[in-house]
C-alpha positions in Angstrom: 0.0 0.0 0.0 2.8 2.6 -0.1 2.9 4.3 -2.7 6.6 5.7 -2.9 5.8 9.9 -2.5 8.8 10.1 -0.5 11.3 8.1 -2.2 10.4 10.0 -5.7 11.2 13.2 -3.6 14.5 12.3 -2.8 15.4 11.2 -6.3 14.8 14.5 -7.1 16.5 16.2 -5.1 19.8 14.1 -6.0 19.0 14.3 -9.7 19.0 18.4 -9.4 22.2 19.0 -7.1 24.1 16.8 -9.1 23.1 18.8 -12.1 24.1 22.2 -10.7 27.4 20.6 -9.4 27.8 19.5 -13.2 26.6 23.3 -14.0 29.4 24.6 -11.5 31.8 22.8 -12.7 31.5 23.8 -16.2 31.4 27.5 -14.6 35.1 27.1 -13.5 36.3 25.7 -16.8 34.9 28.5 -18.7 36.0 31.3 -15.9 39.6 29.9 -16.8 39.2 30.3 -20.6 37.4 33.1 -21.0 37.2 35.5 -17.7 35.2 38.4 -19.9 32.0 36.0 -20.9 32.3 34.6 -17.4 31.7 37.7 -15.7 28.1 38.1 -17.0 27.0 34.9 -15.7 28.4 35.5 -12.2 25.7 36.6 -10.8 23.0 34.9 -12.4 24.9 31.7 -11.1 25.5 32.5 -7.8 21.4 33.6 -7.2 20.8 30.1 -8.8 22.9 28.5 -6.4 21.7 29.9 -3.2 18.1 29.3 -4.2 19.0 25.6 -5.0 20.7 25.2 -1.3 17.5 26.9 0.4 15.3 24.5 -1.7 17.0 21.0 -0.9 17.5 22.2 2.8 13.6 22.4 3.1 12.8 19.3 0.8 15.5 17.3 3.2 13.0 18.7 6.0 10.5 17.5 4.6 11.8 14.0 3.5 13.2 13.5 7.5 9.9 14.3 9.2 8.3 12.3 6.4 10.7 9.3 7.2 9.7 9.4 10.8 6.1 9.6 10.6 6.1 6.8 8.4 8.4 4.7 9.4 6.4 1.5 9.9 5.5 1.8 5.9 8.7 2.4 5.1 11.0 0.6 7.2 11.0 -3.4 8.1 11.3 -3.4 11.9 12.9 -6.3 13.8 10.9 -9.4 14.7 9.4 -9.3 18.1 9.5 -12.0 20.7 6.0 -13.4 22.3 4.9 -16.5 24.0 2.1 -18.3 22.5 -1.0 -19.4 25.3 -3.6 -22.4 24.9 -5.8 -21.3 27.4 -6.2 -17.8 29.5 -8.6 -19.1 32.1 -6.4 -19.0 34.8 -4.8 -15.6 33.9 -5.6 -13.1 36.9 -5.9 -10.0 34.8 -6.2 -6.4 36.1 -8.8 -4.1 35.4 -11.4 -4.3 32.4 -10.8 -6.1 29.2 -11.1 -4.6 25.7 -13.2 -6.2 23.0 -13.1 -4.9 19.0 -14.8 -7.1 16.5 -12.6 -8.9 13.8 -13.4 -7.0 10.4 -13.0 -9.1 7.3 -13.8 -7.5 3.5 -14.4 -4.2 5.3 -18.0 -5.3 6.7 -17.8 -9.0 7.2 -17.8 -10.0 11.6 -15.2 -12.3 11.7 -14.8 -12.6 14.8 -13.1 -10.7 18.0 -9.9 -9.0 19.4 -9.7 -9.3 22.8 -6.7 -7.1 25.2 -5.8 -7.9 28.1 -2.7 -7.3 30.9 -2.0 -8.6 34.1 1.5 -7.3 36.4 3.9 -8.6 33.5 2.1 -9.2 30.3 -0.2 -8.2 27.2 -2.3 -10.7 26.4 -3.9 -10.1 22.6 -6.4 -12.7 22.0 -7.5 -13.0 18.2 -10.5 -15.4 17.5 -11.8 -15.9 13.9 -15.8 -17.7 14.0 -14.5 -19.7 10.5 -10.7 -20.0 11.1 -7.5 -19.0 9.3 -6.7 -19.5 5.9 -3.7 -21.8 5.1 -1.1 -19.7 4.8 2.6 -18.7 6.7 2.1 -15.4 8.9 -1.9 -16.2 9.2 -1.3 -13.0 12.2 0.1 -10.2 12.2 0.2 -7.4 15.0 2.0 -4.0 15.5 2.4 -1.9 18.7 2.8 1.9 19.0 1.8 5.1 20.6 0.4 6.9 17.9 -1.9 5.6 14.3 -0.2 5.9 11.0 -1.5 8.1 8.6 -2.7 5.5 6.2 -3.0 1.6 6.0 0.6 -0.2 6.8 1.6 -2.7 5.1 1.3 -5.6 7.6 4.5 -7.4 6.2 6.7 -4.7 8.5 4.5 -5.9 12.2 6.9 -7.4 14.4 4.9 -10.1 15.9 3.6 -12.6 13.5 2.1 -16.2 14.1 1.0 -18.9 11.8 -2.4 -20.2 13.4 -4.0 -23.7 12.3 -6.9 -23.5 14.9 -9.6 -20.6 15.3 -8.0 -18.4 18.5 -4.7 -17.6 18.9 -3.7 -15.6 22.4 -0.2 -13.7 22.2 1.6 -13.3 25.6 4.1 -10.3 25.6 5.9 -8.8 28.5 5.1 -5.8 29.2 8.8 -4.6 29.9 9.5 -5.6 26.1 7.2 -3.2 24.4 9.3 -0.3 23.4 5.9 2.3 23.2 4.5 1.1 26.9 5.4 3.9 28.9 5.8 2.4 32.2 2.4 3.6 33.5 -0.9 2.4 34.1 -4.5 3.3 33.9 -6.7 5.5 32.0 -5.3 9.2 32.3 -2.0 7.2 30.4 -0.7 7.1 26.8 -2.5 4.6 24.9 -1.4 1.7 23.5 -2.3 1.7 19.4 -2.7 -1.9 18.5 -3.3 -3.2 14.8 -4.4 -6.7 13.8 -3.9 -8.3 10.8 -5.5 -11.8 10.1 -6.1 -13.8 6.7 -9.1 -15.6 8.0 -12.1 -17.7 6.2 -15.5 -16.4 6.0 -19.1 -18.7 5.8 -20.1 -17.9 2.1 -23.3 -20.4 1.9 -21.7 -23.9 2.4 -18.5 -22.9 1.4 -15.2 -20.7 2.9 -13.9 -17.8 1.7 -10.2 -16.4 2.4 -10.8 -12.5 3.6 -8.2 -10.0 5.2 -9.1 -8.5 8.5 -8.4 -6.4 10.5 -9.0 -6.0 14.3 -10.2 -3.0 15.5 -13.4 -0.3 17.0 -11.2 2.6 15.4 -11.3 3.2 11.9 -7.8 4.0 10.1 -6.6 6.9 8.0 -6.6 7.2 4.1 -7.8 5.5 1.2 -7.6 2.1 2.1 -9.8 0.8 4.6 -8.3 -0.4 7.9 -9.0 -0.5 11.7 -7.1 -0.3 15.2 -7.6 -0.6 18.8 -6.6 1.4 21.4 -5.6 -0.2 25.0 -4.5 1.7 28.3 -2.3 -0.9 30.3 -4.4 -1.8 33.4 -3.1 -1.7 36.7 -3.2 -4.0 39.4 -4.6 -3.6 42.4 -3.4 -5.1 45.5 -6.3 -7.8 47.1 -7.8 -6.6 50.0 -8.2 -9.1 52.7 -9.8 -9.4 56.2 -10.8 -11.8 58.9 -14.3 -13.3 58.7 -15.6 -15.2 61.5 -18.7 -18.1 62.2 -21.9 -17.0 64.3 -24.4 -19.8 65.1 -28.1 -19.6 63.1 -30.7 -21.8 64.1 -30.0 -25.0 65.9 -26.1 -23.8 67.0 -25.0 -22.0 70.0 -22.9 -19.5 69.7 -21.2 -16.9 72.1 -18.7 -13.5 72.0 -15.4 -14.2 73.0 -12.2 -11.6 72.4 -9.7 -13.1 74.7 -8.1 -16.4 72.5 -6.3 -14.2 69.7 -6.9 -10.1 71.2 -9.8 -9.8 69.2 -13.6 -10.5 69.0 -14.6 -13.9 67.8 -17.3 -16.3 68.1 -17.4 -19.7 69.4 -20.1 -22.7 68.7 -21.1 -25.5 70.4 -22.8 -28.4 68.9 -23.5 -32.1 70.2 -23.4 -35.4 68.3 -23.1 -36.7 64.9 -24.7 -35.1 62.2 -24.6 -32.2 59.7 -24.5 -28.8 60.9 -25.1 -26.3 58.2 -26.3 -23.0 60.1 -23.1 -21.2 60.8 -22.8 -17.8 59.3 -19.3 -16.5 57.9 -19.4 -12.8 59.0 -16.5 -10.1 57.7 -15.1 -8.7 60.9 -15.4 -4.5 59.9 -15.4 -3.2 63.6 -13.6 -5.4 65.8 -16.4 -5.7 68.4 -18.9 -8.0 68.9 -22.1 -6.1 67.5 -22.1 -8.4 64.3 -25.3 -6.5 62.7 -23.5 -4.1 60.5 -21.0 -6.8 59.5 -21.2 -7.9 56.0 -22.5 -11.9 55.7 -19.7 -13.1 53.0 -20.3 -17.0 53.3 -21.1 -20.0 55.4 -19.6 -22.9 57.3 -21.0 -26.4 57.1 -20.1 -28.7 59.9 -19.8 -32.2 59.8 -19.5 -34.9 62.4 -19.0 -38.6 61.1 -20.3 -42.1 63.0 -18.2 -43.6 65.5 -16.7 -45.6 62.8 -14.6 -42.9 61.3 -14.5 -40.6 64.0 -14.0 -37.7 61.4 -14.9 -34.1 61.7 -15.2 -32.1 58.5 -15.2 -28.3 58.1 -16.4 -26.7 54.8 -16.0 -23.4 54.0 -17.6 -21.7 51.7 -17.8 -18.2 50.0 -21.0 -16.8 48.7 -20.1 -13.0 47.6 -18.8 -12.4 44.6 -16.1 -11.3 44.1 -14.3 -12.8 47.4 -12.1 -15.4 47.9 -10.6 -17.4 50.4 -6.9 -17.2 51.3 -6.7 -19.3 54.7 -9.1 -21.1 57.1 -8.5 -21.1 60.5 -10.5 -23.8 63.1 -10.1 -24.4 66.9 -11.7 -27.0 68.9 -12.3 -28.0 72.9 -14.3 -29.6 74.9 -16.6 -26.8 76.3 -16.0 -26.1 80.0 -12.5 -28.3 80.0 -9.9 -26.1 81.3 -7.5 -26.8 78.3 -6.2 -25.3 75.4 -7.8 -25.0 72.1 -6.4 -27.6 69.7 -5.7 -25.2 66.5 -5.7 -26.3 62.8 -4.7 -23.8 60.0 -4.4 -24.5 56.4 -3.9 -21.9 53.4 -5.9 -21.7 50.3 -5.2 -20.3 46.8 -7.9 -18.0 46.7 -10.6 -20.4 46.5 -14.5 -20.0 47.0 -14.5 -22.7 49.2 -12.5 -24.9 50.7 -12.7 -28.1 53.5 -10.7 -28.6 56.7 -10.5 -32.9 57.5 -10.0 -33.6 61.0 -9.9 -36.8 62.8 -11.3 -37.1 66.4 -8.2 -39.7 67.5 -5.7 -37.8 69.8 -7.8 -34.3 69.3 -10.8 -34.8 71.4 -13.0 -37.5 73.1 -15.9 -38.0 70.8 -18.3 -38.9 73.6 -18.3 -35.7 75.1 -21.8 -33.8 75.6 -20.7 -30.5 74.2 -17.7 -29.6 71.7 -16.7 -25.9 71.4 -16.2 -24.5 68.3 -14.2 -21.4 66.5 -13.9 -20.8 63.0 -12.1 -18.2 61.8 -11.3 -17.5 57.8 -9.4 -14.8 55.9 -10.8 -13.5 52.8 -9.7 -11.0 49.9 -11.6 -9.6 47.5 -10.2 -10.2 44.1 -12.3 -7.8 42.3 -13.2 -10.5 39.6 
């Protein structure tokens, strides 16, 4: 799609100095064989000269700033490294997602364009409904910080994949991308993205091979074209807190704040069965007055037959957007003058997640009344 303005320029430039240097030249000889014709051209020569410096010095202006603003027309740039991902479902991004259809033949939906970042890496996820066309280089992508002034030639993007399937997710560190400036959010330079696919179309029964482009920004000049535009997302830290278990219904529970220097809540139940009434509270005041505390889950309790003298502890988170990082349970016999046996286990920000402990060696399983604290710390992931 370029269409050579520039390097026509130049030529012309070169052609018409080295013309007046063949001029000047010829000036001298005759200035040496005959000084009295020579003297009525002087000055028509040297006006002629002067104008011809002023004019290249602009056109080489001209050509330099025309050089720079199209550089990814004019220039190849170097091949860019990326990783290649199968599956993104377990990315933790930050921030909001951007989505651009897929543009094939100008007006065809091909499919989508999906950006993405988390702490380290850009994530460009191209899907096409009908697939690829068989060909090297199926993708194509460029990176900058500002749109070209017409439709690049896709042969000069750095990052380039040849795609068999129907997606294809590109994994790039940020710390690699020469136009991310370092900052985040939406008061920053944008990213300007381009996509370039050859992807198949559904014609009736049949494929048809179509170039695309990604994009919800349509591109400059003649040719038609499209780009996104993605502000890198920051990250923000999780916020976590300490929930605790009140009794509902057929469970006891009391206020204690003397076991870890802060309020809690202990339960008591008595024989087998399934306890399912305990509420997970979020602790926002550090008091005992739970009814301005958010409810963010429950607890289910479990205790097994004598058989397998088991005692099982689910957790389990009901808010969205909250996770669990650790569970925290304590048991004793209630009014034994002992310690609390303590049992602690971390969790990779799970919505829920079950404790397993055995009776043997922890307490006597024919005792009337079992006290009970469950504890739990939880972070919300903003997801």
């Amino acid at each position: 799609m370029y269409d050579g303005r520039g390097f026509f320029e130049k030529k012309l430039i070169f052609f018409i100095r080295y013309c007046f240097l063949g001029i000047y030249f010829l000036y001298l000889i005759l200035l040496i064989l005959n000084p009295l014709v020579m003297k009525k051209l002087k000055l028509l020569l040297s006006v002629s000269i002067l104008f011809f410096a002023l004019y290249s010095c602009d056109q080489q202006s001209e050509i330099d700033s025309l050089e720079s603003s199209e550089s990814i027309e004019n220039k190849k740039p170097v091949t860019k490294s990326f990783e290649t991902l199968t599956n993104d479902s377990n990315i933790d991004y930050c921030g909001q997602p951007v989505e651009c259809p897929l543009i094939a033949g100008q007006h065809i939906d091909a499919g989508t364009v999906t950006i993405k970042n988390d702490e380290n890496y850009l994530y460009v996820k191209v899907y096409s409904k009908a697939g690829f066309q068989n060909v090297d280089e199926n993708i194509k992508m460029w990176i900058g910080t500002e749109p070209p002034s017409k439709r690049p030639p896709a042969g000069h993007f750095p990052y380039k994949v040849t795609e068999s399937g129907d997606t294809h997710i590109f994994q790039i560190e940020l710390s690699s991308i020469d136009a991310w400036s370092g900052d985040c959010g939406e008061n920053t330079q944008p990213l300007i993205i381009i996509v370039h696919a050859d992807v198949l179309t559904e014609v009736g029964n049949a494929n048809s091979g179509e170039t695309a482009f990604g994009g919800c920004q349509e591109g400059a000049g003649k040719a038609w074209w499209y780009y996104m535009e993605y502000s890198v997302q920051c990250c923000e830290e999780e916020e976590c807190m300490d929930a605790f278990g009140v009794k509902h219904d057929n469970i006891q529970s009391s206020c204690i704040n003397d076991i870890w220097a802060s309020w809690l809540w202990g339960s008591w139940i008595s024989g087998t069965g399934v306890y399912d009434g305990i509420i997970l509270y979020l602790d926002d005041d550090d008091n005992c007055d739970n009814s301005d505390n958010e409810v963010i889950g429950h607890i289910e309790i479990s205790i097994s037959t004598m058989d397998s003298k088991q005692l099982k502890i689910k957790y389990v988170i009901d808010k969205e957007g909250y996770k669990l990082s650790e569970v925290d349970f304590s048991i004793k016999e209630r009014g034994i003058d002992a310690d609390y046996r303590n049992f602690n286990e971390s969790v990779d920000m799970k919505s829920d997640h079950t404790l397993y402990i055995p009776w043997s060696g922890n307490i006597e399983y024919n005792a009337q009344l079992v006290y009970f604290i469950e504890k739990a710390k939880v972070c919300y992931t903003m997801e």
